[in-house]
C-alpha positions in Angstrom: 115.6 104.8 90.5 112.9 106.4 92.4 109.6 106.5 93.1 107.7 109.2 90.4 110.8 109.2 88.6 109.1 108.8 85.9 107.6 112.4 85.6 109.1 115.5 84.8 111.6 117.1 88.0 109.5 120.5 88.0 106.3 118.3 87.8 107.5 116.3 90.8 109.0 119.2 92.9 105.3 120.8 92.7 103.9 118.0 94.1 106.3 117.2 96.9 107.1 119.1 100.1 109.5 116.1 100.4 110.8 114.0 97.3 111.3 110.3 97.5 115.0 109.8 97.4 116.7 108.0 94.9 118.1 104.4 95.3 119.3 101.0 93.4 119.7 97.7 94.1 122.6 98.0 96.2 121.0 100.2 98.8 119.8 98.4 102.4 117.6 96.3 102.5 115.6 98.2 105.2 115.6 101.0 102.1 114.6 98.4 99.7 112.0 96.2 101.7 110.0 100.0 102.4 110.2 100.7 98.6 108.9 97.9 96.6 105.4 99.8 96.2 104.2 97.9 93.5 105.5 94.9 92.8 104.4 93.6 88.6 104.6 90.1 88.0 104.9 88.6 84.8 105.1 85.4 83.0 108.6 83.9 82.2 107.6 82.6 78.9 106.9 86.6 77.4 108.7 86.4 74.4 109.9 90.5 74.8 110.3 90.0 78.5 113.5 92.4 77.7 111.4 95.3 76.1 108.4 94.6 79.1 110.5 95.2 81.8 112.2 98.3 80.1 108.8 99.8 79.3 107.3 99.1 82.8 110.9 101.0 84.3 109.9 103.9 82.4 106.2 103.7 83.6 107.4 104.3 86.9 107.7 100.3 88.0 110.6 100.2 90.5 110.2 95.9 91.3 109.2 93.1 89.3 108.8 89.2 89.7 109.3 87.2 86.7 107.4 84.2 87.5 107.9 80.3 87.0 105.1 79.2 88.9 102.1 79.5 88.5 101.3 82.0 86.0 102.7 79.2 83.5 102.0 75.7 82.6 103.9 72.8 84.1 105.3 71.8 80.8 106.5 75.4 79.8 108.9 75.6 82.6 112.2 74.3 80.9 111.2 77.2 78.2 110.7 79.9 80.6 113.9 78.9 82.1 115.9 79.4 78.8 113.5 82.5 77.8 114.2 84.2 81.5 118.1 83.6 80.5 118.4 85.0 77.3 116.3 87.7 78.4 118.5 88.9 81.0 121.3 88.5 78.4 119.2 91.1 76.3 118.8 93.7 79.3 122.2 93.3 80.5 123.4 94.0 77.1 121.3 97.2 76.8 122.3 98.5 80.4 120.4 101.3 81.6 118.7 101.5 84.7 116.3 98.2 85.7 113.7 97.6 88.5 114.4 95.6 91.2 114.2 92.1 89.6 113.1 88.7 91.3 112.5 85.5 90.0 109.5 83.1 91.4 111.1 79.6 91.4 109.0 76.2 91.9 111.9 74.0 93.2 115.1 75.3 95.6 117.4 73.8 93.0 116.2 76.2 90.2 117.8 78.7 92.2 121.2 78.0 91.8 120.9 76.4 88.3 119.2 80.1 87.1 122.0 82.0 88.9 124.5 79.9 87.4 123.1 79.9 83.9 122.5 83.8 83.7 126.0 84.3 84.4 127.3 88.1 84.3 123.9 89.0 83.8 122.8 87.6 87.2 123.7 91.3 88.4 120.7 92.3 87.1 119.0 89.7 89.5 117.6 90.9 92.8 116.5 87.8 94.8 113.9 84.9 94.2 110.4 84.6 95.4 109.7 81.3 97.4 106.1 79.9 97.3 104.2 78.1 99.5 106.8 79.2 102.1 106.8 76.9 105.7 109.3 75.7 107.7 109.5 72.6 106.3 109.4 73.7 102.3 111.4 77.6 102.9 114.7 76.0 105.1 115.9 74.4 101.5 114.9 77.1 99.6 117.0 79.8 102.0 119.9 77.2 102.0 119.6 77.3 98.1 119.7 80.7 97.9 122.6 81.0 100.7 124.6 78.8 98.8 124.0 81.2 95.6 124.8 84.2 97.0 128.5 82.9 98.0 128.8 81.2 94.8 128.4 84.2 92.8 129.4 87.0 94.7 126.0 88.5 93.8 123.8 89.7 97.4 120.5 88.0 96.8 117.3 88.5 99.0 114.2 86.1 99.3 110.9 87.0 99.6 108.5 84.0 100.5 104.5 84.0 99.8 103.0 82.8 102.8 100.2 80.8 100.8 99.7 77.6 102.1 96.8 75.5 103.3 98.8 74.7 106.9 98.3 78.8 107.2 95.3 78.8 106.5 93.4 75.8 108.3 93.0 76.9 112.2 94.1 73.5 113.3 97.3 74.1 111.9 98.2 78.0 111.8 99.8 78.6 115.3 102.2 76.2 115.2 102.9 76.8 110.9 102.9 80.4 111.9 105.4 79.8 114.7 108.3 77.6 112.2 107.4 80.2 109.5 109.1 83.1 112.0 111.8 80.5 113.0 112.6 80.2 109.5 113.1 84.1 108.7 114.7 85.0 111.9 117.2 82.9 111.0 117.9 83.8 107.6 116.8 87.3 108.5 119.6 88.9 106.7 118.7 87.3 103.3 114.5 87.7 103.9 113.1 91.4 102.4 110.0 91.0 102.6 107.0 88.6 103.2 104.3 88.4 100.3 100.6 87.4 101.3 99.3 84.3 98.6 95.6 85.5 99.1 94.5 83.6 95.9 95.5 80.5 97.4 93.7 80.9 100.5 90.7 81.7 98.9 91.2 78.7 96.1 91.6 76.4 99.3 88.0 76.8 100.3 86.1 77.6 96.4 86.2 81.1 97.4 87.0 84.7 95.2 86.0 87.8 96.5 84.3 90.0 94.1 85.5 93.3 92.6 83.1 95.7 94.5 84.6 93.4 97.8 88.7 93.8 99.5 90.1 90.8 100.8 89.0 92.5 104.0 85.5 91.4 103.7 86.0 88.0 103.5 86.7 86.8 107.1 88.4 83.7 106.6 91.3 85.6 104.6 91.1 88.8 106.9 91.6 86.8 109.9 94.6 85.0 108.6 96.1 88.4 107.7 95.4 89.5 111.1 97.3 86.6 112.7 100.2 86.8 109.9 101.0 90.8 111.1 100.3 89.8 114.6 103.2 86.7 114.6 105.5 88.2 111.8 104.4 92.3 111.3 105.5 93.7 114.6 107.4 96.8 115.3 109.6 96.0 117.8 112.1 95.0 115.9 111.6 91.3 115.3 108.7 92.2 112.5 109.6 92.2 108.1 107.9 94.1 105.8 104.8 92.5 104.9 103.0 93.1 101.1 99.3 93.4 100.2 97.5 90.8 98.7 97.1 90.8 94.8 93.8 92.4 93.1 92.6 90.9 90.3 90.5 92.8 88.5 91.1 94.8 85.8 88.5 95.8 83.4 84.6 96.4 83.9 82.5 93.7 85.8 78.9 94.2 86.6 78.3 95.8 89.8 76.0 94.8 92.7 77.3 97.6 95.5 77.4 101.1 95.1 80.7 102.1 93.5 83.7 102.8 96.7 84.5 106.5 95.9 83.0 109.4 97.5 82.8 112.5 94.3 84.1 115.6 97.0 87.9 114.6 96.2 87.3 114.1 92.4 85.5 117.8 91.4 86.1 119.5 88.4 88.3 118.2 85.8 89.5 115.4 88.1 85.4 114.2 88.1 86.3 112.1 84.4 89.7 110.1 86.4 86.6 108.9 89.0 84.7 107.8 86.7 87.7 106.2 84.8 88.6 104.6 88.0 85.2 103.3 88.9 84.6 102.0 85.0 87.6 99.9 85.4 87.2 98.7 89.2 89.7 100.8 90.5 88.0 102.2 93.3 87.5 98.5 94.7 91.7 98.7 94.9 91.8 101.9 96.2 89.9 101.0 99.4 91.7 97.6 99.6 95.0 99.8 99.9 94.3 102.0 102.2 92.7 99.2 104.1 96.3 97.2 103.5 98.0 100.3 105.3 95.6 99.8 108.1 96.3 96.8 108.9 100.2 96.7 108.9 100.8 95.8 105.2 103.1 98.0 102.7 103.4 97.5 98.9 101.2 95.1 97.1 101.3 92.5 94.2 99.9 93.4 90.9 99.3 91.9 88.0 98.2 94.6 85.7 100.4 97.5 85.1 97.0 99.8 85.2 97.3 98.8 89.4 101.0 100.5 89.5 100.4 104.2 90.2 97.1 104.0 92.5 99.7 101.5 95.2 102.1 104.4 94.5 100.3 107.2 94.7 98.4 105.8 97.8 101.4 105.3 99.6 103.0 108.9 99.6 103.1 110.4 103.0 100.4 113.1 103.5 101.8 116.4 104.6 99.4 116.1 107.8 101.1 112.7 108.7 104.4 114.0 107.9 104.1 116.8 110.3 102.5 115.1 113.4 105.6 112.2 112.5 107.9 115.1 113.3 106.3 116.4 116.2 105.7 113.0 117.9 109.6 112.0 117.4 111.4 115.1 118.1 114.2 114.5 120.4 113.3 117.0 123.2 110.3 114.5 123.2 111.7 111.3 124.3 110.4 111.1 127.7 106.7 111.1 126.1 103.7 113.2 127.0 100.3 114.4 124.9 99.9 117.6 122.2 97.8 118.9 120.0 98.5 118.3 116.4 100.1 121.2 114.1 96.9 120.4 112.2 94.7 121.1 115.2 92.3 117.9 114.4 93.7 115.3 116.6 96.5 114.2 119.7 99.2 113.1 119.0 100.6 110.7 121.7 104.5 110.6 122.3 104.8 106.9 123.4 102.2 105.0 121.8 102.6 106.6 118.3 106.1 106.6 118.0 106.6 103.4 116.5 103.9 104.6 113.8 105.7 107.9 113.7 109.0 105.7 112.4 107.2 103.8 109.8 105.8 107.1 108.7 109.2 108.9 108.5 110.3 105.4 106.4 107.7 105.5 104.3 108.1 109.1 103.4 111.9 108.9 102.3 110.9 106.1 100.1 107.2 107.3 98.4 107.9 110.9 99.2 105.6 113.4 101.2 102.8 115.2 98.8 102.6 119.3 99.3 100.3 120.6 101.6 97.7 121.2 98.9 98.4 118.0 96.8 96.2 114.7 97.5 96.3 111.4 96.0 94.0 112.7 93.1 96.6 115.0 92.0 99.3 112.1 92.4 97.0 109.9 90.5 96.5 112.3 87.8 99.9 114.1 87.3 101.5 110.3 87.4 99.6 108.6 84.6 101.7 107.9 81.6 100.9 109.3 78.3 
């Protein structure tokens, strides 16, 4: 699979001075953890879960969670379980090429019961999602999934939401933040990428932001973002890849705020995909992604398939950041210094950019880097399904 795969290759190679390369779900994880993009969750209990997922791949989806949490109702568990295995049955049996497939689990038991009950299929399987991750609730879960792994021969990644109320509350978030990066370091092998519950946070004190508002502007969740890329984001080698927070919205709301897009980007025939975008409160994402990038945070959850391609399109490397990545980590450079970009608009310095110069370069071999002339209007617009 690959990012923009999904469109035609002499539509892609017009858009990309660099395409994004191709991968599976055997590549490394440092590969993998960079290319989740946007990651669609669905409930376990969708009776074509089989033909979803294929028709998602072919929409350009490259990772998926099917959940058993709590998108679903306590009592429909035991039926999502034996739904999620016959629908693996179905996809194994079809073959072709999948997304990256994880399964959100309440318990750490479920997660060898499902990997023994899917049986060949469980190739198809990428890893589990743990929720509520701490110290305390994620050592079972990684020991659960350790145990899996060797049982079935199958490599098997976690990826815990940090979610819970401990995280949250100040009293408490030091010292929860502090087992939580025990916990991964240790199992650091198995952990692809951390997932921010921002739903729970908010729940935890009445809140939801609003869909002309990012979970930026409200403090309380901003600031335990802040401390979660601080502790576990860092780029010094100890850091994971951490996601953006889900957006929930979807279809049109009443507006109190001006709507997030400025027209310059959008003229001519591209003016109808703004107001598309602002009639279905897209441009409310669209800041809340590049504001995710800003603060440390790669891919995002989605719930809505309609949120796939702006997460995708956003997160293609810009020709302008390609080419000062380049110039900052060129190897006659190593002993630092201060230039002029090729761009002529800003400096470029060696030392304290180069650890955003190798994100950059990480980012573009996953999501691609756009043509000099291309922008993420022409990404968003070239990319939408028919």
């Amino acid at each position: 699979m690959r990012h923009f795969g999904h469109i035609p290759p002499t539509v892609r190679k017009n858009l990309f001075h660099q395409e994004p390369v191709v991968f599976d779900a055997g590549s490394p994880a440092r590969t993998l953890s960079a290319a989740l993009g946007a990651t669609l969750y669905s409930p376990a209990t969708r009776p074509r879960l089989a033909d979803d997922v294929a028709k998602q791949a072919g929409r350009g989806v490259v990772s998926m969670v099917l959940c058993l949490e709590d998108s679903i109702d306590d009592g429909e568990v035991p039926g999502a379980e034996e739904n999620l295995v016959r629908q693996f049955a179905e996809l194994d049996a079809r073959g072709g090429e999948q997304p990256l497939l994880f399964v959100r689990v309440r318990e750490p038991a479920q997660i060898s019961d499902l990997v023994h009950r899917l049986g060949p299929s469980a190739r198809l399987l990428s890893g589990f999602v743990l929720p509520k991750f701490t110290e305390e609730r994620g050592v079972a879960f990684l020991e659960a999934l350790t145990a899996a792994e060797a049982a079935s021969g199958q490599r098997l990644f976690a990826m815990p939401v940090l979610e819970s109320p401990q995280l949250l509350h100040l009293e408490t978030r030091a010292e929860t933040l502090r087992g939580i990066a025990r916990t991964v370091d240790k199992y650091r092998d198995r952990v692809l990428a951390l997932r921010l519950g921002v739903t729970d946070f908010c729940s935890a004190y009445g809140l939801r932001r609003a869909p002309d508002m990012t979970a930026y502007d409200v403090q309380i969740v901003a600031g335990v973002i802040a401390d979660v890329v601080n502790v576990l984001g860092r780029s010094d080698g100890t850091g994971f890849t951490i996601t953006g927070p889900v957006w929930e919205y979807f279809r049109v709301q009443e507006r109190m705020f001006k709507p997030q897009l400025r027209r310059s980007p959008f003229m001519g025939q591209a003016e109808a995909l703004r107001a598309s975008l602002i009639e279905h409160d897209m441009d409310g994402l669209l800041r809340e992604i590049a504001l995710d990038r800003a603060n440390g945070l790669l891919g995002k959850t989605c719930i809505h398939p309609s949120h796939v391609l702006p997460v995708h399109a956003l997160s293609v490397v810009s020709h302008e950041e390609f080419s000062d990545a380049q110039d900052i980590l060129r190897p006659e450079r190593d002993g630092g210094g201060v230039m002029r970009s090729a761009y002529t608009n800003k400096m470029n310095e060696v030392k304290p950019h180069r650890a955003w110069a190798e994100r950059t370069m990480l980012r573009a071999e996953v999501f691609g880097v756009a043509r000099e002339d291309v922008g993420f209007v022409e990404l968003l617009t070239t990319g939408i399904p028919d």
